[in-house]
MMTF fields as JSON, N, C-alpha, C and O atoms, coordinates in Angstrom:
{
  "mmtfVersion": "1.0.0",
  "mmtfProducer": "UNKNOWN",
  "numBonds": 331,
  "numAtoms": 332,
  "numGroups": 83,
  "numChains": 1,
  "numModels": 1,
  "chainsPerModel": [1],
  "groupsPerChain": [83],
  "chainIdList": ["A"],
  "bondAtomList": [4, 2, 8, 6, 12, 10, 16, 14, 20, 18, 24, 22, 28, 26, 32, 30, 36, 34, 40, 38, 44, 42, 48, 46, 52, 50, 56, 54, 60, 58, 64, 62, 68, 66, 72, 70, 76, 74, 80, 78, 84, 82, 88, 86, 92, 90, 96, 94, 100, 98, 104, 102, 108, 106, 112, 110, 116, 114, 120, 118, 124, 122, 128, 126, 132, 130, 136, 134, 140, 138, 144, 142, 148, 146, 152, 150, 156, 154, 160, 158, 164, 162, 168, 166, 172, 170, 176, 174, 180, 178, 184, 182, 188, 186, 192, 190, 196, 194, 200, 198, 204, 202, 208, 206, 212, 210, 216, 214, 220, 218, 224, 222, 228, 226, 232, 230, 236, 234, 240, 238, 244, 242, 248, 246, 252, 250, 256, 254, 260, 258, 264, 262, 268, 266, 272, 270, 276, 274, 280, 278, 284, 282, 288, 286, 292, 290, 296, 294, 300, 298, 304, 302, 308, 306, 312, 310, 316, 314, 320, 318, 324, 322, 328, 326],
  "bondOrderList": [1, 1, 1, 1, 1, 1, 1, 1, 1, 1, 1, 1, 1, 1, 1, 1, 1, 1, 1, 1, 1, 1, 1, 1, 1, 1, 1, 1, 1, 1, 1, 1, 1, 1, 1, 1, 1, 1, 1, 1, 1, 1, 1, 1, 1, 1, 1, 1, 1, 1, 1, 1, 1, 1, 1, 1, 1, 1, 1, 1, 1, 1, 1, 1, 1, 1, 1, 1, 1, 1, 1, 1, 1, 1, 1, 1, 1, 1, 1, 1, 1, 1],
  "groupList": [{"groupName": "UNK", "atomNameList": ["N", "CA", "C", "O"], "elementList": ["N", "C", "C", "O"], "formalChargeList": [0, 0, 0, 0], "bondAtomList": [1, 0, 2, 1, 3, 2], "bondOrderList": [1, 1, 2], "singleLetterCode": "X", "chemCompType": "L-PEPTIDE LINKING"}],
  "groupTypeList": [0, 0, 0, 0, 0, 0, 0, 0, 0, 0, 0, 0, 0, 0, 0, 0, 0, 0, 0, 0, 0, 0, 0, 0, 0, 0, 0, 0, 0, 0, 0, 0, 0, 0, 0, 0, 0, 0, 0, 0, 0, 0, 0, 0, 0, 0, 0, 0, 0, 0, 0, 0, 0, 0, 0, 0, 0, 0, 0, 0, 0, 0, 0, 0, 0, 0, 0, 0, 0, 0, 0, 0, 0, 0, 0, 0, 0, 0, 0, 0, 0, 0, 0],
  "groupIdList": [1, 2, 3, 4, 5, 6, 7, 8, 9, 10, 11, 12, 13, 14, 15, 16, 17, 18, 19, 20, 21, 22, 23, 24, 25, 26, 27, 28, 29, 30, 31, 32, 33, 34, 35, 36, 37, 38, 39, 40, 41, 42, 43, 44, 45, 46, 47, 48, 49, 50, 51, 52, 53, 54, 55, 56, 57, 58, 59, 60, 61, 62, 63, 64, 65, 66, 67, 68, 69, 70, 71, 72, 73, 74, 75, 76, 77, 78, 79, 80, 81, 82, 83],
  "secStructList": [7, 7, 7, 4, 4, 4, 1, 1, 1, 7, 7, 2, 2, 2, 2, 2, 2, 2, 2, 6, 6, 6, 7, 7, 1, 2, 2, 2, 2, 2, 2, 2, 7, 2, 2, 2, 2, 2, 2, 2, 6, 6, 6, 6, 7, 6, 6, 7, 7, 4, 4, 4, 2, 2, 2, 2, 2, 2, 2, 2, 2, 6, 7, 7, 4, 4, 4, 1, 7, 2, 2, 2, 2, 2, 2, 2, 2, 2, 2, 2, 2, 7, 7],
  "xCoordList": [-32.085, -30.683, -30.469, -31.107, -29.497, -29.139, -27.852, -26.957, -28.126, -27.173, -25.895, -26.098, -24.491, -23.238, -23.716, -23.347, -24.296, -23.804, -24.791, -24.972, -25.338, -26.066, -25.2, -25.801, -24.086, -22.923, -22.211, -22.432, -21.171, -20.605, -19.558, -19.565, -18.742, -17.72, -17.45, -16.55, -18.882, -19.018, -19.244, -20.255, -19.03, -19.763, -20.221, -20.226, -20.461, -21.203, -19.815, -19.905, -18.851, -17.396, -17.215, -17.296, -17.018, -16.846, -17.596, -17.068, -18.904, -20.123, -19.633, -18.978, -19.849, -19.535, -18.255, -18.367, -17.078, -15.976, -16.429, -16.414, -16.849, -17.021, -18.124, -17.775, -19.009, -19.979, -19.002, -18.895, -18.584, -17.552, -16.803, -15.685, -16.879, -16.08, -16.948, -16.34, -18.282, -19.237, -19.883, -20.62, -19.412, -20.248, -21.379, -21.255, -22.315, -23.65, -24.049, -24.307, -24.197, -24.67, -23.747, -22.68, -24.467, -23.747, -23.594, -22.705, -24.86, -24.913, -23.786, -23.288, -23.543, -22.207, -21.22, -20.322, -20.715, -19.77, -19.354, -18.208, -20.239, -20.401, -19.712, -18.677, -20.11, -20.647, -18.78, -18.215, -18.195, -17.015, -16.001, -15.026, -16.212, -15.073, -14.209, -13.824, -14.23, -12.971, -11.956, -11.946, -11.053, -9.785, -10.063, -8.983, -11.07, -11.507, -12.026, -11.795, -12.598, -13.24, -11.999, -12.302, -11.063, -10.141, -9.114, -8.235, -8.834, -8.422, -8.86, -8.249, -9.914, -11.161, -10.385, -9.414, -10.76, -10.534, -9.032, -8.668, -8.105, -6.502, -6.473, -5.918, -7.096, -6.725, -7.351, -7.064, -8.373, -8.974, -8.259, -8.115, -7.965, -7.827, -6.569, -6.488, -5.733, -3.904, -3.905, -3.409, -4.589, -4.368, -4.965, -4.435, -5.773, -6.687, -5.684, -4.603, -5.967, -4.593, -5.423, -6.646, -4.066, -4.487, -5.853, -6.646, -6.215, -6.975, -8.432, -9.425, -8.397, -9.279, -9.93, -11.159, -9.229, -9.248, -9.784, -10.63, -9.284, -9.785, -11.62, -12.603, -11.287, -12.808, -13.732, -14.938, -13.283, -14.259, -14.4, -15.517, -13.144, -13.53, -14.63, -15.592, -14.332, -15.331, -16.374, -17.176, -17.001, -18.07, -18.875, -19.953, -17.745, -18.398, -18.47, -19.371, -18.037, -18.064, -18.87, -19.336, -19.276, -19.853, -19.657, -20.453, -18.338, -17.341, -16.968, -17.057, -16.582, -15.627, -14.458, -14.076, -13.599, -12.431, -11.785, -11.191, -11.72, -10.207, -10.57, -10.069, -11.486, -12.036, -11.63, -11.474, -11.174, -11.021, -9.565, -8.65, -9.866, -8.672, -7.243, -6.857, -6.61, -4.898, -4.493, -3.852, -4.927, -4.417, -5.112, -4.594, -6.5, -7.326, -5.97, -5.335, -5.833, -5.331, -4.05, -3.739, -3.206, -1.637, -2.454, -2.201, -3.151, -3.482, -3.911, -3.207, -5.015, -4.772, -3.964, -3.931, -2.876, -1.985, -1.046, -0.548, -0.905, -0.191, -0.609, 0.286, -1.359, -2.419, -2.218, -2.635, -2.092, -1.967, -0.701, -0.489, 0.226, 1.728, 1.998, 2.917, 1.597, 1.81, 1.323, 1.793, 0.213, -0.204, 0.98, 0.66],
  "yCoordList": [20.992, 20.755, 19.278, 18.588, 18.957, 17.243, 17.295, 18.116, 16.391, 15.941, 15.496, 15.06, 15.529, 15.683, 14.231, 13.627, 13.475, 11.83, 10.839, 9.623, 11.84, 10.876, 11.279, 11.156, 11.665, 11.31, 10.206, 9.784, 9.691, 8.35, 9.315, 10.544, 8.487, 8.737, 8.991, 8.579, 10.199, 10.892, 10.354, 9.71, 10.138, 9.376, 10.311, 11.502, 10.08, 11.195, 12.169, 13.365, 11.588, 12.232, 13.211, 14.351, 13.229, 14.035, 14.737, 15.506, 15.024, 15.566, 16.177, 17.217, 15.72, 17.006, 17.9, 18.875, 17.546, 18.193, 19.423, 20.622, 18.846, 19.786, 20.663, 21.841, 20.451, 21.488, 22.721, 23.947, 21.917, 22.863, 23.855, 24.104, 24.227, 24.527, 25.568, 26.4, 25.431, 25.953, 25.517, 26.15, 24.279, 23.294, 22.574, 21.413, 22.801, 22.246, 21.565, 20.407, 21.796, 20.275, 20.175, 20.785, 18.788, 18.5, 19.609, 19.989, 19.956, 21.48, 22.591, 23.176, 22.681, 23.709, 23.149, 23.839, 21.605, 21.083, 21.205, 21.552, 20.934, 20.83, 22.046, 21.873, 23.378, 24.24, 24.653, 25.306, 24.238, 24.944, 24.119, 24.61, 22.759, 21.843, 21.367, 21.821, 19.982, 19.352, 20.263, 20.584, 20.731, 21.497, 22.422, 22.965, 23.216, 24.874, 23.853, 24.173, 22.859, 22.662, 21.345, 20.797, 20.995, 20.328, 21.334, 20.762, 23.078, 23.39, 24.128, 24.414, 24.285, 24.686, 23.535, 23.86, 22.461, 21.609, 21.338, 20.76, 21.645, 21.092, 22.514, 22.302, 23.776, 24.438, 24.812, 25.801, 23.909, 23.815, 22.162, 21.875, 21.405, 19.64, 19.501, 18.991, 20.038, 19.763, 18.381, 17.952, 17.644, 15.706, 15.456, 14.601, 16.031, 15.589, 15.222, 15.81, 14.289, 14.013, 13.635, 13.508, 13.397, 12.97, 12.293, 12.811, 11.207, 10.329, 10.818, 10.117, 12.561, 13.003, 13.653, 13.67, 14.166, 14.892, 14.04, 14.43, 13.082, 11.73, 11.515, 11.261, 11.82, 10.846, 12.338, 12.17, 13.609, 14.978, 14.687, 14.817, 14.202, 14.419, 13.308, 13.527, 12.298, 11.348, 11.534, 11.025, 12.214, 12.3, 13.291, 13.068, 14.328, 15.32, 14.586, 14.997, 13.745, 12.674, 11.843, 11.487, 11.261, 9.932, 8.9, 7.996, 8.81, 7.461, 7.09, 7.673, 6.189, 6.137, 6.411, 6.283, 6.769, 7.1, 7.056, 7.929, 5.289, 4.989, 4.504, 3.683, 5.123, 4.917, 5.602, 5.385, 7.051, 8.562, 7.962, 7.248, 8.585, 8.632, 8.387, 9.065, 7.965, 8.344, 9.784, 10.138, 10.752, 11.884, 12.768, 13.862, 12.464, 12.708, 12.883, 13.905, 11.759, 11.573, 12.122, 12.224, 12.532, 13.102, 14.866, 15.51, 15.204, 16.622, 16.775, 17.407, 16.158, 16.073, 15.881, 16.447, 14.94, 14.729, 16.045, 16.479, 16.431, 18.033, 18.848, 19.301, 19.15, 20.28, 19.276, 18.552, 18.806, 18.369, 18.228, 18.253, 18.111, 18.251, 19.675, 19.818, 20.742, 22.138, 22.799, 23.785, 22.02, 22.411, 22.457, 22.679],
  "zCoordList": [1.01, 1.294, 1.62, 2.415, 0.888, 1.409, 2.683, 2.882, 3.192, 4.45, 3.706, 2.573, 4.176, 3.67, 3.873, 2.866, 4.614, 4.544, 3.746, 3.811, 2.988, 1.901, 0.578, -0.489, 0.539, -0.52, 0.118, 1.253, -0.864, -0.616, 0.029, 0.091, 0.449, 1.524, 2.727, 3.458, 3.007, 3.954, 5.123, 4.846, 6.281, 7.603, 8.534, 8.225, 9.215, 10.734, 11.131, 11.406, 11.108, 11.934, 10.75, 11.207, 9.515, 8.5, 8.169, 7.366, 8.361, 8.519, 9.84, 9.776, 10.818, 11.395, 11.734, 12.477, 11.186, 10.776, 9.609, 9.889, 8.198, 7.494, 8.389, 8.472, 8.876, 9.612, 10.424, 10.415, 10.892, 12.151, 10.887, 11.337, 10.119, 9.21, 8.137, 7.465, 8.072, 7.329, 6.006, 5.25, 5.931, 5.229, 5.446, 5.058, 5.867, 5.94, 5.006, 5.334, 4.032, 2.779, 2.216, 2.148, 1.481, -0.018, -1.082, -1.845, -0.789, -1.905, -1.973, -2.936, -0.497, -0.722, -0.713, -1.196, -0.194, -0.435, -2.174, -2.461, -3.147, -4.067, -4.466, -5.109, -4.19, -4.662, -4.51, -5.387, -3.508, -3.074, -3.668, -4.237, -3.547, -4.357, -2.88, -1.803, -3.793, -2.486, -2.0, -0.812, -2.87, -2.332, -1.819, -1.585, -1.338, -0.584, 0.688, 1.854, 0.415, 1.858, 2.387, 3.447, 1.907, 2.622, 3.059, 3.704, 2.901, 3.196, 4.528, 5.557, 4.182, 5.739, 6.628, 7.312, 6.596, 7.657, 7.729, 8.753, 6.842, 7.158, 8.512, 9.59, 8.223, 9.28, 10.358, 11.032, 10.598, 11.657, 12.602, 13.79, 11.227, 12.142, 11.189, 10.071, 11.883, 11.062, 10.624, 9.581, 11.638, 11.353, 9.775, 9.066, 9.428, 8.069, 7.07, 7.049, 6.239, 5.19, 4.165, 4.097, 2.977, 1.599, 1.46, 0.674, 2.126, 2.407, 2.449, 2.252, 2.833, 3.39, 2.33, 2.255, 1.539, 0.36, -0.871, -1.675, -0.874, -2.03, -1.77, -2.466, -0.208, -0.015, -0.182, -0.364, -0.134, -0.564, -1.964, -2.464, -2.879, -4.178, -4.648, -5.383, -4.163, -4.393, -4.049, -4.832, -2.925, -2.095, -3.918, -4.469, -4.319, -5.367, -6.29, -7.022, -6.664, -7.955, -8.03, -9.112, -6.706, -6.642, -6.645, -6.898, -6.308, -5.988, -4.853, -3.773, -5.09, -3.689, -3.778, -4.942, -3.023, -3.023, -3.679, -4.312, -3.685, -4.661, -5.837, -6.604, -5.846, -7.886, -8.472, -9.674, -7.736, -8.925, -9.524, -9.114, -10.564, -11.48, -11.359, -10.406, -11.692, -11.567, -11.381, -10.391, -12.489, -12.642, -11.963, -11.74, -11.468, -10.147, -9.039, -8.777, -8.615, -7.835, -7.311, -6.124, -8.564, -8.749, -8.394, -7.376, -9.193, -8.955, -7.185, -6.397, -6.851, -5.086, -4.45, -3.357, -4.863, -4.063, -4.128, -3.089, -4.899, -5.264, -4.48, -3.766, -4.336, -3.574, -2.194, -3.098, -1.44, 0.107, 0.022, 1.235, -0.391, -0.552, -0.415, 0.392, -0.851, -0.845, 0.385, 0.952, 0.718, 2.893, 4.104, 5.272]
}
């Protein structure tokens, strides 16, 4: 199992947010997709925002944040608009 913070994005505070939540690795982060596990945490930590969601998809991509796509980006932003 890999540690959520040997993907890009991830830091110690987000690591242990997704933990609190039932994400333990990258592997299941992976496995579940940004939008299932930003919704874990929008309803555990109401504060989490767009911002938060960019940096899950990237973390699954391998980017950083604000590399993903345009239309990346319009589809996430859709989905945290509808929370």
């Amino acid at each position: 199992m890999t540690r959520l913070t040997a993907l890009c994005n991830i830091g110690k505070e987000m690591e242990r947010k997704l933990q609190s939540v039932g994400i333990g690795s990258a592997e299941t982060l992976v496995e579940i997709g940004s939008k299932e596990a930003f919704l874990r945490l929008k309803l555990r930590y109401p504060q989490v925002c767009l911002a938060h969601l960019y940096a899950l998809e990237g973390a699954i991509e391998h980017v950083a944040y604000n590399c993903l796509p345009d239309a990346v980006k319009r589809d996430l932003k859709r989905i945290s608009d509808s929370l």
